[in-house]
C-alpha angles and dihedrals in degrees: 000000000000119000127227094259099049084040088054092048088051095048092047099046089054090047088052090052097062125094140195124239099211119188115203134212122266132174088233112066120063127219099274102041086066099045092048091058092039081057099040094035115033092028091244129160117254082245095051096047097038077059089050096055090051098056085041092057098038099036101027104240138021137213095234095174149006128207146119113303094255088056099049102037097083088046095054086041082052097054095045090059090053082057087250111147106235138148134176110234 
């Protein structure tokens, strides 16, 4: 059985592994556009990427999804290809 201690440092080494896949504003993509890939892409609801949309043009960027590297990295592949600005950080 795992102590305290031993569970905290495994909780906390998964937390470090993951990543965000953050999407930023551009003046070239509308609305939709960006809603439709966070949908098809990142397996959104249309109410959770439409509010997406919205941090991303009033912010500048949003953070759309978080995950280990290996999971984000064809979504963000993805989203590059549709011309969406987007990075995993």
């Amino acid at each position: 059985m795992l102590t305290e201690v031993e569970f905290d440092e495994l909780v906390l080494e998964a937390l470090v592994d993951q990543k965000d896949l953050i999407v930023y504003n551009d003046d070239v993509n509308t609305f939709d556009t960006v809603i439709e890939a966070l949908v098809k892409v990142c397996d959104h609801n249309p109410i959770q990427a439409e509010q997406c949309t919205w941090i991303i043009h009033h912010n500048g960027k949003c953070q759309v999804k978080r995950g280990e590297y290996e999971r984000l990295e064809p979504m963000c592949t993805a989203l590059l290809d549709r011309g969406i600005s987007a990075t995993i950080e």
